[in-house]
C-alpha positions as CSV (number, residue, x, y, z in Angstrom):
1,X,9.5,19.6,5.5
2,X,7.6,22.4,6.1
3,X,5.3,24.5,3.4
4,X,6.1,28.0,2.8
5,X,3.0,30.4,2.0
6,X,3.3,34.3,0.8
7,X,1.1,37.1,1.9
8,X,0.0,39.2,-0.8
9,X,2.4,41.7,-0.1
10,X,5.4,40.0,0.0
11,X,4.8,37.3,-3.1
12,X,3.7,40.8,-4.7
13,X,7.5,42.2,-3.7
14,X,8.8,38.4,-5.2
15,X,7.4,39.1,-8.2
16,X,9.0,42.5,-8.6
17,X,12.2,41.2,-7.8
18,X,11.6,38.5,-10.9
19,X,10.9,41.4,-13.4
20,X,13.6,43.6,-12.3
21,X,15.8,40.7,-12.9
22,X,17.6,41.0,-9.6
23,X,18.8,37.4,-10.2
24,X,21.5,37.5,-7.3
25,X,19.0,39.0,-4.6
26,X,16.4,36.4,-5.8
27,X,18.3,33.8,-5.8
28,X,19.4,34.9,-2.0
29,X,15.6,35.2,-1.2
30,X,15.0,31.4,-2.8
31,X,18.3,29.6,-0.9
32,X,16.3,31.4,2.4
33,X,12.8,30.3,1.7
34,X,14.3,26.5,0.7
35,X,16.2,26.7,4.2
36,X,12.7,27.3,5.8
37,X,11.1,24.7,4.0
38,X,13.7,22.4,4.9
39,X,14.0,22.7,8.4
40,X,12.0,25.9,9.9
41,X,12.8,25.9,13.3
42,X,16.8,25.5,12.0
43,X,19.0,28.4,14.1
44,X,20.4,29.4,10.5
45,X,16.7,30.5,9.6
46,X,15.7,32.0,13.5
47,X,18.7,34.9,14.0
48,X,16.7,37.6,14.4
49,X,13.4,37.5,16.7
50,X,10.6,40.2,16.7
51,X,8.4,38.7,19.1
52,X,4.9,37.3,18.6
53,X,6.4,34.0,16.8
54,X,7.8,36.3,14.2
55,X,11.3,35.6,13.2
56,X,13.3,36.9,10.5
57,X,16.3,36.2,8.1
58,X,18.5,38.8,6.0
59,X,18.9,38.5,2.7
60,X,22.2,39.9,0.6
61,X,23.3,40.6,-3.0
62,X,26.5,42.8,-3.6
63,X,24.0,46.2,-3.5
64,X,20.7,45.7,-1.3
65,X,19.8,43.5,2.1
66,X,16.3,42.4,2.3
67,X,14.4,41.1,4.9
68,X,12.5,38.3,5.5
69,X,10.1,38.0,7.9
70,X,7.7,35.0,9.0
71,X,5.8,32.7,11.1
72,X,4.9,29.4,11.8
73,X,0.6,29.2,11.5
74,X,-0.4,28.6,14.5
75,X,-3.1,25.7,13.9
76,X,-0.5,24.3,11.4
77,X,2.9,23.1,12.6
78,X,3.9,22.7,9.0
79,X,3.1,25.4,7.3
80,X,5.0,28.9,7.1
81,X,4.0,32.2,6.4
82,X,6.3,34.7,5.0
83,X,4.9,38.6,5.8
84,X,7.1,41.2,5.1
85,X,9.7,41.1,2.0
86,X,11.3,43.8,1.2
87,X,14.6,46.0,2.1
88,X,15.9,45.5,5.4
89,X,15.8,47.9,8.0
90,X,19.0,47.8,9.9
91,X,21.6,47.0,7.2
């Protein structure tokens, strides 16, 4: 089981998505981070590689895809690093 940590921007975008109560698109982003906790290097959490150790996974309610993307720190096998949250680009 791994540990999941926020940059500032993206626990700043979580946050948002809490007030705006985007409950359906929240609860998409928290099945994703669980998944990563669970099992990061999982193929369900890995579809979508942007080189550098930077993977991502998209996130869907009925009216906007987000984006995750994240990495595993480097000195830390267990611990994962979310850095961009926020709409997705190729939807």
């Amino acid at each position: 089981m791994a540990t999941v940590e926020f940059d500032p921007q993206p626990l700043q975008a979580y946050a948002g998505l809490d007030k705006a109560g985007s409950a359906a698109l929240l609860d998409a982003v928290d099945d994703a981070v669980d998944a990563l906790e669970a099992d990061p290097g999982a193929a369900a959490v890995r579809r979508r590689s942007f080189g550098g150790g930077l993977w991502g996974i998209l996130v869907r309610d009925r009216a906007e895809d987000w984006l995750i993307i994240f990495e595993h720190v480097p000195a830390a096998d267990d611990v994962i690093v979310i850095r961009y949250l926020g709409a997705g680009p190729f939807a």
